[in-house]
N, C-alpha and C positions, 0 to 999 in steps of 0.2 A: 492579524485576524485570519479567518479560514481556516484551511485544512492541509495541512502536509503530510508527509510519510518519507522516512527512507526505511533503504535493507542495509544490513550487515553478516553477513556470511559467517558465521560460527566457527562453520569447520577452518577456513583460512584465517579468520583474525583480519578481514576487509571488508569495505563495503562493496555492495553486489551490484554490480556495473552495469549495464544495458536492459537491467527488466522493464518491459511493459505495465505500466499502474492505471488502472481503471477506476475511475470512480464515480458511481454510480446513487440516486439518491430512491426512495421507495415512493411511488406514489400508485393513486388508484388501479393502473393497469400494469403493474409490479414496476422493475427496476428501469431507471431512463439514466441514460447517462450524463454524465454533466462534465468528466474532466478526466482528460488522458495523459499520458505521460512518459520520459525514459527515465531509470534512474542515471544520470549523473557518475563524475570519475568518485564524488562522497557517497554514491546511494541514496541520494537525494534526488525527489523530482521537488524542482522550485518550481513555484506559481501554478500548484496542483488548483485548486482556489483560494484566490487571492478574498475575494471579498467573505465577510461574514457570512454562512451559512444560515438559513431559518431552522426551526427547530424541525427536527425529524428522524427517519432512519436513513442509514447513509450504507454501502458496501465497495469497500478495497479490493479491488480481482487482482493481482501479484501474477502475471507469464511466469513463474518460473521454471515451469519444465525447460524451457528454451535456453533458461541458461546454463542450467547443469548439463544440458546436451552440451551447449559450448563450451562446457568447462571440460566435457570429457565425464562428466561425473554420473555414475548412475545415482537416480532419486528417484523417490516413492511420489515424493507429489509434484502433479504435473502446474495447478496452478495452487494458491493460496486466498480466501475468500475471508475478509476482515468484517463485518457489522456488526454496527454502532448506530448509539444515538446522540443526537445533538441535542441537548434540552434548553439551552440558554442562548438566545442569539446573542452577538457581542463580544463571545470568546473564543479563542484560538484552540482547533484541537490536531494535533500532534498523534500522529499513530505511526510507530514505527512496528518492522520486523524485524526480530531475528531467528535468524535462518541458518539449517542444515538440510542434506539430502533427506535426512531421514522424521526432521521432525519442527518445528518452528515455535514462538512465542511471541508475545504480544501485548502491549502495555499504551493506556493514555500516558503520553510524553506532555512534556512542557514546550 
């Protein structure tokens, strides 16, 4: 149950190592955060939240400018801004990226 996310780097064919994951949910006086993170040697951050979510709107912020710096690489985006809603408490939702300097993607995973 909850919420996870990894990256995987496009242009290399890896998962994107050291990004900062914010995860932030929507309420009355806008966004409040609830759950931070690095990605992982897989692009993974484990136990982004662990417990089930209530139902709502939720938003992914992705650092990535910071790692295309480290990569050496120039990139158009500095960071990556995912929202979503949760409508069913009880279920697991899985939001991955993928990612290039120039452009990214995005899909409910399993």
């Amino acid at each position: 149950m909850g919420i996870s996310t990894h990256i995987l780097d496009t242009t290399r064919g890896r998962p994107a190592v050291g990004v900062t994951v914010t995860l932030e949910r929507l309420g009355e006086g806008g966004y409040t955060p609830v759950a931070q993170g690095i990605t992982d040697t897989d692009g993974r951050v484990k136990g982004l939240l662990v417990d089930s979510p209530a139902p709502g709107q939720f938003r992914l912020t992705f650092a990535v400018g910071a790692y295309f710096e480290a990569l050496g690489v120039e990139a158009f985006y500095p960071e990556v801004n995912i929202v979503f809603s949760v409508r069913g408490a009880g279920e697991h939702y899985h939001v991955p990226l993928l990612l290039n300097p120039f452009g990214f993607s995005t899909y409910r995973g399993s």
